[in-house]
SEZAKE-723229 format. One line per 10 residues: number of its first residue (from 1); their letters; for each residue z, x, y of N, C-alpha, C. Coordinates in nm, 3 decimals, always signed. Atoms other than C-alpha are relative to their C-alpha. Last residue first. Example, Ala and Ser with C-alpha at 12.3 -4.5 7.8 and 13.67 -1.06 7.14 Angstrom:
# SEZAKE-723229
2) SA) -0.006:-0.082:-0.119:+0.714:+1.367:-0.106:+0.073:-0.077:+0.109 ~ +0.000:+0.089:-0.119:+0.780:+1.230:-0.450:+0.000:+0.090:+0.120
//
This chain:
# SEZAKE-723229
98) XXXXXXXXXX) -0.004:+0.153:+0.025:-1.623:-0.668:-0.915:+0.104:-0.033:-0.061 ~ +0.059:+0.082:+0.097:-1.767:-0.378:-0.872:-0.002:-0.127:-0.027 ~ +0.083:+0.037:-0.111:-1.523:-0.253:-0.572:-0.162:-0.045:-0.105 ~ -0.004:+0.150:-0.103:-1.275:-0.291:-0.809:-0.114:-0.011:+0.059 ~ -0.008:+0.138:+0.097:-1.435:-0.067:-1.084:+0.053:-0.084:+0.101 ~ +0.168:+0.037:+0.015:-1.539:+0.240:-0.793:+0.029:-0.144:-0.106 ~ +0.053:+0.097:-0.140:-1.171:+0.178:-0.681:-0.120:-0.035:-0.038 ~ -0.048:+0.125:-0.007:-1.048:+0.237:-1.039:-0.021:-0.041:+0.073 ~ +0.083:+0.080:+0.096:-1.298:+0.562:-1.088:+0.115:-0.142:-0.014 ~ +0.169:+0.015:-0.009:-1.196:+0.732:-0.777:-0.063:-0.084:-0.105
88) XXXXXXXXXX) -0.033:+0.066:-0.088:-0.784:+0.711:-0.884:-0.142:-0.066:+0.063 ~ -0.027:+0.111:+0.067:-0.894:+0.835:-1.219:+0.038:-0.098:+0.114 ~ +0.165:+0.050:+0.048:-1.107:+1.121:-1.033:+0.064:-0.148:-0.070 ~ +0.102:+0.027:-0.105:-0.768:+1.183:-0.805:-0.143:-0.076:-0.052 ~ -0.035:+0.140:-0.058:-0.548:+1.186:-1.077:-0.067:-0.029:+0.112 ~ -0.007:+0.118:+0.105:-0.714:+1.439:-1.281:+0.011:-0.129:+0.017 ~ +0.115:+0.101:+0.016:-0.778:+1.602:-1.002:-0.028:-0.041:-0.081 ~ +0.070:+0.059:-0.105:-0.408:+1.668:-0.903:-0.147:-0.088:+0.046 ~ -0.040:+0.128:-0.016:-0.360:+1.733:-1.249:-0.011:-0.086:+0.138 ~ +0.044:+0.058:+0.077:-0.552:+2.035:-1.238:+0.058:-0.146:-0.002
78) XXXXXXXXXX) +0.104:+0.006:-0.042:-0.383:+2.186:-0.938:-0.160:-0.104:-0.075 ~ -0.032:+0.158:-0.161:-0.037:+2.085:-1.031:-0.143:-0.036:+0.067 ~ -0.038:+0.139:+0.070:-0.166:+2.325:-1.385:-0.032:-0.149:+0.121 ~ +0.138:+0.020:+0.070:-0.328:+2.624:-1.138:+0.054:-0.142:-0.066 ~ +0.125:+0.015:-0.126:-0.019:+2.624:-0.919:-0.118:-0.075:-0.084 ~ +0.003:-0.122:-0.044:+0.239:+2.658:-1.277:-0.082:-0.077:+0.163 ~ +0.114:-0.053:+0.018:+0.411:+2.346:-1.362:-0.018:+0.108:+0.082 ~ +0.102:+0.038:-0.188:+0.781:+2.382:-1.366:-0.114:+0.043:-0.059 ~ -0.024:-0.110:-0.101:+0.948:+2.384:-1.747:-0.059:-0.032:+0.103 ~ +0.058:-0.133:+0.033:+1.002:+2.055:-1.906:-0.045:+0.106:+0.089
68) XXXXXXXXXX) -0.116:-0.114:+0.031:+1.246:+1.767:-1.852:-0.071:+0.096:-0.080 ~ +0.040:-0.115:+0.034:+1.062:+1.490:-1.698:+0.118:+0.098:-0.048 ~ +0.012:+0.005:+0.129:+1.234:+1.144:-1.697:-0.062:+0.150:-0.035 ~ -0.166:-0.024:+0.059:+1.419:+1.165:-1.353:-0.053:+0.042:-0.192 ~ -0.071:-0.153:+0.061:+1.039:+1.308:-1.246:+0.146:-0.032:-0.042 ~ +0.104:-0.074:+0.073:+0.836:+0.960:-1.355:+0.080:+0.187:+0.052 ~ -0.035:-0.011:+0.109:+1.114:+0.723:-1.218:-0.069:+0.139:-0.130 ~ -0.122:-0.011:+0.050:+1.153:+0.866:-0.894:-0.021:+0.019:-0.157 ~ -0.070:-0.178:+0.059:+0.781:+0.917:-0.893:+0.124:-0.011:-0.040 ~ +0.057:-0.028:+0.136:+0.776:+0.517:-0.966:+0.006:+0.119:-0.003
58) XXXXXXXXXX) -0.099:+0.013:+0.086:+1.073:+0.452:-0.685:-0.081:-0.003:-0.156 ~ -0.154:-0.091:+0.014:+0.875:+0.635:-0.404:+0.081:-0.060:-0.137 ~ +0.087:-0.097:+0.057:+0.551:+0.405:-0.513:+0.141:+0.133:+0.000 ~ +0.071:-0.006:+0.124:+0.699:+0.095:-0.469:-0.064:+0.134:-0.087 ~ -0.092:+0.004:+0.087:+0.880:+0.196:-0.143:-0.037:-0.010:-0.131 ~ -0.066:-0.108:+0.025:+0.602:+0.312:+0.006:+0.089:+0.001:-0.067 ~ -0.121:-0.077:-0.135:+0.419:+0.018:-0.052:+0.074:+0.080:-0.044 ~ -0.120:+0.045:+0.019:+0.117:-0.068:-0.270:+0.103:+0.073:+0.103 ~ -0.059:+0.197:+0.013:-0.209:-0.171:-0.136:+0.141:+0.041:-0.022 ~ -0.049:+0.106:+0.117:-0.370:+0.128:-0.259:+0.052:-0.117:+0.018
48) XXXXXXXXXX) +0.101:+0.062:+0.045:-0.502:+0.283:+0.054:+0.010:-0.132:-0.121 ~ +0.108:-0.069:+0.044:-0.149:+0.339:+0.157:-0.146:-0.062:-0.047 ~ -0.023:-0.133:-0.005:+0.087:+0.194:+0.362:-0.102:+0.097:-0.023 ~ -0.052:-0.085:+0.107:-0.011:-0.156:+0.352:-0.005:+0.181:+0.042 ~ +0.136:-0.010:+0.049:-0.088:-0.340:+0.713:+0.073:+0.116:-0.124 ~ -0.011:-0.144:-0.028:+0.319:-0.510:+0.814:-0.193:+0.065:-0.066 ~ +0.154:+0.023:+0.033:+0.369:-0.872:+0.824:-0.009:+0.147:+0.028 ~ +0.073:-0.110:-0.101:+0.778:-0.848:+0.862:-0.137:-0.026:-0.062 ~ +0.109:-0.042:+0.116:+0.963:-1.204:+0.741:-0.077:+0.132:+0.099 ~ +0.164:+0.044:-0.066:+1.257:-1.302:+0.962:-0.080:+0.125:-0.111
38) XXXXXXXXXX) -0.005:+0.084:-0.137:+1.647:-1.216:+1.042:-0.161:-0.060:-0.008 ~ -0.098:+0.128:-0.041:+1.763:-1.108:+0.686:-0.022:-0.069:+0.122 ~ -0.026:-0.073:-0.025:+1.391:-0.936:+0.587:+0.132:-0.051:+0.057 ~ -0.138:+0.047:-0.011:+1.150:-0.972:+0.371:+0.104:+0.035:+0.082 ~ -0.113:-0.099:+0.003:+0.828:-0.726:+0.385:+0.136:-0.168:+0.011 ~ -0.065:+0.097:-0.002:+0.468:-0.934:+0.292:+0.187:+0.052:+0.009 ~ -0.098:+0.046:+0.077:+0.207:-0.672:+0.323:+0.136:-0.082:+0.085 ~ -0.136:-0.018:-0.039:-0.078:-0.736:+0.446:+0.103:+0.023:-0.070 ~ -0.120:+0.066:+0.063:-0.445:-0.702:+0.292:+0.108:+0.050:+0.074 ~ -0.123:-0.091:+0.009:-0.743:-0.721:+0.499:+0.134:-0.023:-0.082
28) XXXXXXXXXX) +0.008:-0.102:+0.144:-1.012:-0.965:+0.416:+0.105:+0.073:-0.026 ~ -0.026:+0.102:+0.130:-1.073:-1.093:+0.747:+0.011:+0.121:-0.120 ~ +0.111:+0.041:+0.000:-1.013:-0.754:+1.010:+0.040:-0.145:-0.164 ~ -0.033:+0.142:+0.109:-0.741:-0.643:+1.152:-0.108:-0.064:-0.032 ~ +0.154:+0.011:+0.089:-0.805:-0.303:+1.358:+0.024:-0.068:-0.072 ~ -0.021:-0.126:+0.200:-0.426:-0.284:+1.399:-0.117:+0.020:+0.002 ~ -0.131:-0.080:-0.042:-0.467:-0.376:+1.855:-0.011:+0.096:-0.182 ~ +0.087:-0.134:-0.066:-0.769:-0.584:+1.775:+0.057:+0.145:+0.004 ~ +0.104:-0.071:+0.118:-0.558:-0.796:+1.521:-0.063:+0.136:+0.064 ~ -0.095:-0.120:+0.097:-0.264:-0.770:+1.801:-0.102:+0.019:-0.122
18) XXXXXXXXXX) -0.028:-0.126:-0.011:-0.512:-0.923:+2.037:+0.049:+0.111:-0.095 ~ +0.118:-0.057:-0.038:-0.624:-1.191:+1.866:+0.024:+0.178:+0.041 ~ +0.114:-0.030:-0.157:-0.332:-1.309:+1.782:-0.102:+0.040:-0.006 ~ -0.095:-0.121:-0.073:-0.164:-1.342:+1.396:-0.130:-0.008:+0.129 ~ +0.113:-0.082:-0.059:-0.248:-1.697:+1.250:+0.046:+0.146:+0.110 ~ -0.050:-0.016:-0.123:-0.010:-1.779:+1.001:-0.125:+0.029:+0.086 ~ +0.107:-0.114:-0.127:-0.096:-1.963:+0.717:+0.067:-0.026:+0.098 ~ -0.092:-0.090:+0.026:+0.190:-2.213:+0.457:-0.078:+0.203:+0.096 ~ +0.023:-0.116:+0.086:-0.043:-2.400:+0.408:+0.042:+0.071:-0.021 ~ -0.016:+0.027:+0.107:+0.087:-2.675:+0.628:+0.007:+0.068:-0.134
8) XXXXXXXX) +0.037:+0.102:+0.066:+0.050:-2.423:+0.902:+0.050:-0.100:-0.128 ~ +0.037:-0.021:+0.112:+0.244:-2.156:+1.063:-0.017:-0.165:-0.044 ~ -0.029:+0.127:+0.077:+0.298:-2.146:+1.408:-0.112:+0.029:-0.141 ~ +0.180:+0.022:+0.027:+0.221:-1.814:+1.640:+0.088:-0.103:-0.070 ~ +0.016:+0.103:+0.090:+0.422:-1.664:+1.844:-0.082:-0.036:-0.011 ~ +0.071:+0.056:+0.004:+0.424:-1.273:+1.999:+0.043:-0.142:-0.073 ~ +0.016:+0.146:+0.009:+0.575:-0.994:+2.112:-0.042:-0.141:+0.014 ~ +0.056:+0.127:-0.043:+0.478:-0.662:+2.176:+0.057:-0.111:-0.085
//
């Protein structure tokens, strides 16, 4: 679908009606802001987090080029998994605080 819309003094766009209905777009929502040589992409973030795939693909990058110790076992990947899960749970529960 295609669509125009005019962007304000402010530098605001207003995206349709429809196409909000269309993502589930609601106030509040965060977009992300993609660059792009023919025109800006408005895209809804990837992940819960807000940050984009790319952002997050090029921090594992950086976090296994730097590893250099044996393979975790099951049980270990398994532990760290909710390590990072309860620390991931306890930074939403602090945003959503305030």
């Amino acid at each position: 679908m295609t669509a125009q819309t005019k962007m304000s003094e402010k530098g605001q766009v207003v995206i349709p009606k429809d196409v909000r209905d269309r993502l589930r777009l609601a106030p509040g929502d965060r977009l992300e802001v993609i660059e792009r040589p023919d025109g800006v992409l408005l895209r809804k973030p990837s992940l819960k987090s807000g940050e984009s795939f790319e952002a997050i693909t090029a921090r594992i990058h950086a976090r296994i080029s730097k590893y250099r110790q044996p393979p975790l076992s099951i049980e270990e990947m398994g532990r760290a998994i909710d390590e990072a899960a309860a620390e991931h749970a306890a930074m939403r529960d602090e945003r959503a605080r305030g």
